[in-house]
C-alpha positions in Angstrom: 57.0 9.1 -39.4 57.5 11.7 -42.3 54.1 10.8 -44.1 53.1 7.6 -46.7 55.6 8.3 -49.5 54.0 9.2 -52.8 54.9 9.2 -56.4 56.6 13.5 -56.7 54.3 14.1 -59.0 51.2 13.0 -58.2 49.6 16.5 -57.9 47.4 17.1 -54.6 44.0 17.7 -56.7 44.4 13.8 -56.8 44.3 13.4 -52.7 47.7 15.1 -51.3 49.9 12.3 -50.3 51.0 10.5 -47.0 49.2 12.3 -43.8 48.5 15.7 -46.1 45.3 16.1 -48.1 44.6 18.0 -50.8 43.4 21.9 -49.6 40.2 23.1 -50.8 42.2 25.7 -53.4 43.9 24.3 -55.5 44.5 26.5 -58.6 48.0 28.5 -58.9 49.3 26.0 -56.4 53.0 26.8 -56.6 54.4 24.9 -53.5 52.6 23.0 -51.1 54.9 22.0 -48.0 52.9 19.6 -45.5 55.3 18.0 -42.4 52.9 15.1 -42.9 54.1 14.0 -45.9 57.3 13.1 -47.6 59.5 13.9 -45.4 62.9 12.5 -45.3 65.8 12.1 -43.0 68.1 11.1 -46.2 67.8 12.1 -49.9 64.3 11.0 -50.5 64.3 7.1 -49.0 64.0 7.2 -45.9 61.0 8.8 -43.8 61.9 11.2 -41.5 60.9 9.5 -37.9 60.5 12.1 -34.3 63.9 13.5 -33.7 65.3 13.1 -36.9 67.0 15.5 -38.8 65.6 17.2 -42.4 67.7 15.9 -45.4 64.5 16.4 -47.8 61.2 17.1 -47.6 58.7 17.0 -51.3 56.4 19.4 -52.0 52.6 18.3 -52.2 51.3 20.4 -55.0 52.1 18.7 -57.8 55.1 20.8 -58.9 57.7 18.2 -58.1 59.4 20.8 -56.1 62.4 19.2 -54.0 63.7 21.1 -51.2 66.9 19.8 -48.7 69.5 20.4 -46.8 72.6 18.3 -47.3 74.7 20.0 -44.5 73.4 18.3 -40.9 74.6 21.4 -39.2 71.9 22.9 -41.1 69.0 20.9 -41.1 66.1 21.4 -39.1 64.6 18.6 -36.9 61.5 16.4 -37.2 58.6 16.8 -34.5 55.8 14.3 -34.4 52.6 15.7 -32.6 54.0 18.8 -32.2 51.4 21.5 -33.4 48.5 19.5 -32.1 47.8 15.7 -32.0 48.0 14.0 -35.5 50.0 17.7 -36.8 54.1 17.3 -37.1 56.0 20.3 -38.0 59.5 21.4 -39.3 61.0 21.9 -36.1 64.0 24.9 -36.1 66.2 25.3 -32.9 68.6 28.4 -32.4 70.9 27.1 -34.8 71.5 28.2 -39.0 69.0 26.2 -40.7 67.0 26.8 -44.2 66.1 24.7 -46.5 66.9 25.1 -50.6 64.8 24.2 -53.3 64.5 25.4 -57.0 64.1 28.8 -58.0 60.4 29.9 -57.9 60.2 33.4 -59.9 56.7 35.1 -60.2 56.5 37.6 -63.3 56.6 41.2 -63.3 52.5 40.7 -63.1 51.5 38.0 -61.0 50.2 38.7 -57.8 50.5 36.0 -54.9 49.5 34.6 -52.0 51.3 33.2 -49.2 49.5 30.9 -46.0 51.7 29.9 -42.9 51.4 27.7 -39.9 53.9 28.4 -37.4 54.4 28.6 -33.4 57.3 30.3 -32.7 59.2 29.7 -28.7 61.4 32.7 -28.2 60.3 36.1 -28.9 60.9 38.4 -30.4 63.0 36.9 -33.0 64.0 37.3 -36.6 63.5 34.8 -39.5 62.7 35.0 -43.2 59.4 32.7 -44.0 60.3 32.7 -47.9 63.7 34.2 -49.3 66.8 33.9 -51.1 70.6 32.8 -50.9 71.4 36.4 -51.3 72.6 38.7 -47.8 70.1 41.3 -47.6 68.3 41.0 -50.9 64.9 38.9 -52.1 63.8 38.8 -48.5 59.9 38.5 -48.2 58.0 38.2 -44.8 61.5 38.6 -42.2 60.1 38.8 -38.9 62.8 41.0 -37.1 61.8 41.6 -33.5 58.6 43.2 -34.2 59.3 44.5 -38.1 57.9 42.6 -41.1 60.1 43.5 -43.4 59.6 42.5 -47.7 62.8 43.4 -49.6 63.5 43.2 -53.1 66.5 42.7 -55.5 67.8 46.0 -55.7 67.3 46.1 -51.7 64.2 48.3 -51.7 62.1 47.0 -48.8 58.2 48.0 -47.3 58.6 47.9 -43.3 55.6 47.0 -40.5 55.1 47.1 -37.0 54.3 43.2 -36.3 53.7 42.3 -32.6 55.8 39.5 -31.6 54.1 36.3 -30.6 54.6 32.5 -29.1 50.6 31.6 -29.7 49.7 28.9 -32.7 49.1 31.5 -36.0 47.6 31.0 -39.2 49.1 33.9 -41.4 48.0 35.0 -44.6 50.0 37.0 -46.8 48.7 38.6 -49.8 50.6 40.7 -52.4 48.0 42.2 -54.5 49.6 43.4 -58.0 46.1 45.3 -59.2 46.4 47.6 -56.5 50.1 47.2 -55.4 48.8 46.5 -52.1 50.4 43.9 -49.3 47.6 42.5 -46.8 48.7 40.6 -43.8 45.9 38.5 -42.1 46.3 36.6 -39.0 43.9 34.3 -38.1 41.9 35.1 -40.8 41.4 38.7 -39.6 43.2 41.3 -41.4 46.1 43.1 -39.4 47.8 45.3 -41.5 48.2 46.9 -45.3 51.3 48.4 -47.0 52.1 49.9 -50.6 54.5 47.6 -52.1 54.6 49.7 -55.3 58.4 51.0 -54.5 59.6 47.1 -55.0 61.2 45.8 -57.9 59.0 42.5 -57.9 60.5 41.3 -61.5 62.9 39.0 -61.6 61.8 38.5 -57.4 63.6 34.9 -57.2 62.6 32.5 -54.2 64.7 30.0 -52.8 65.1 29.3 -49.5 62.8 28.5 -46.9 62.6 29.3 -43.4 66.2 31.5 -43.5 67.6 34.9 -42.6 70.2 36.9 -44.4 71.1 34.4 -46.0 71.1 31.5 -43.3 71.9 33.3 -40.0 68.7 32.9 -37.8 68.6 32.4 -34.1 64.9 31.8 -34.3 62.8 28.8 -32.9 59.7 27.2 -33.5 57.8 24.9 -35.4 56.1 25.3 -39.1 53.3 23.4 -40.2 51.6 23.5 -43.6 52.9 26.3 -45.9 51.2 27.0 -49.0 52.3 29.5 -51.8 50.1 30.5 -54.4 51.5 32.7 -57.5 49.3 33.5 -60.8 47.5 36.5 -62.0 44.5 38.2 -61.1 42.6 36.2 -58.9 44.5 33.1 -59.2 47.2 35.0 -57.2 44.8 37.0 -54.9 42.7 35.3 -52.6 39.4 37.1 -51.8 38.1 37.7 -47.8 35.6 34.2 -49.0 38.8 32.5 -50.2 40.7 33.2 -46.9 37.9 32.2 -45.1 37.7 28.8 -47.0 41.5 28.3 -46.4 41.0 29.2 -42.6 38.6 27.0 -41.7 40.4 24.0 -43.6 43.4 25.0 -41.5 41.5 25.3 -38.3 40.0 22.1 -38.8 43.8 20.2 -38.9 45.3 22.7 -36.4 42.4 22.7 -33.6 44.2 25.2 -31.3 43.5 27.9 -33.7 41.0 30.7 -32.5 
């Protein structure tokens, strides 16, 4: 089902919890989200079994970050086996659905970085990985058939040509705050930089996951593990060794990865 429940916050350095272990990085941890682990068709009792939908799923980095859905017209759905044998996901049809937890607000200073599993089924598409309840502002990583787009609060946004595609990805997202520069890695090899030094990152609040402007997605697929690290300096940036070691750990749970 939805993982071996665990106490909220047991923090991963101490072994994950249910079918999710700990990754090998574990300072700055902000949010941890693993489909393999406390996942919950209800608020928190009940484990989420195939088929079911999302009331709840805990974060596994020791924040005791809570995120849900309570509308069932806007929950996504639970997949066992679904990214590879052993590997569920957060399943999302063609209907509104996004997830809400509390706000996660890096400072003006701290640079971050962002990993996502994911197999999308129809593209091109548009979906926001990370973002707000907000139309059209605090959008980060919206894949709009073929556009990254990163928008800010006052709606200043860095654009990218990003080629649409339905293969199993590992993406790495790094906002580095030394040098204002955005990385995008996928698959552990680097695919494109941007200047992000036009966006107001202060006061950059996250709250929703998995959403588009604010909730309007047609987009499907399936998301596996998404971590989010936020601190400064290199707690926030993850070097070309650090993306390596966070790659391999990856590829080792999701096989199909090149």
């Amino acid at each position: 089902g939805g993982g071996i429940s665990i106490i909220a916050n047991d923090p991963v350095t101490s072994g994950g919890g249910g079918g999710g272990d700990s990754p090998p990085i574990t300072t700055a941890l902000e949010l941890y989200v693993d489909p393999d682990a406390d996942v919950y068709s209800d608020a928190g009792t009940t484990l989420a079994v195939d088929g079911d939908n999302i009331r709840q799923v805990n974060d596994q980095s020791g924040n005791s970050v809570v995120l849900s859905q309570s509308a069932a017209s806007n929950q996504f759905t639970y997949k066992v086996d679904s990214l590879g044998t052993g590997n569920s996901s957060i399943y999302k049809d063609s209907q509104q659905e996004w997830l809400d937890f509390s706000t996660i607000s890096p400072s003006a200073t701290d640079s971050f970085t962002l990993y996502s599993v994911h197999q999308k089924t129809i593209s091109p598409s548009r979906l926001n990985v990370l973002g707000n309840n907000l139309s059209s502002r605090n959008r980060i990583l919206e894949w709009n058939n073929g556009t990254l787009y990163l928008q800010d609060t006052d709606g200043t946004q860095l654009s990218q040509s990003l080629a649409q595609s339905t293969n199993l990805e590992c993406r790495a997202y790094v906002f580095d705050r030394d040098t204002d520069e955005f990385r995008l890695y996928i698959n552990n090899t680097l695919y494109s930089t941007g200047d992000f030094s036009a966006l107001s990152m202060d006061g950059f609040d996250f709250m929703r996951l998995y959403n588009n402007n604010p909730g309007g997605s047609t987009a499907t697929g399936y998301f596996g593990r998404l971590l989010f690290y936020i601190g400064s300096g290199s707690d926030g940036i993850h070097s070309n060794t650090d993306l390596t070691t966070m790659y391999n750990w990856f590829k080792s749970k999701y096989t199909s990865l090149p």
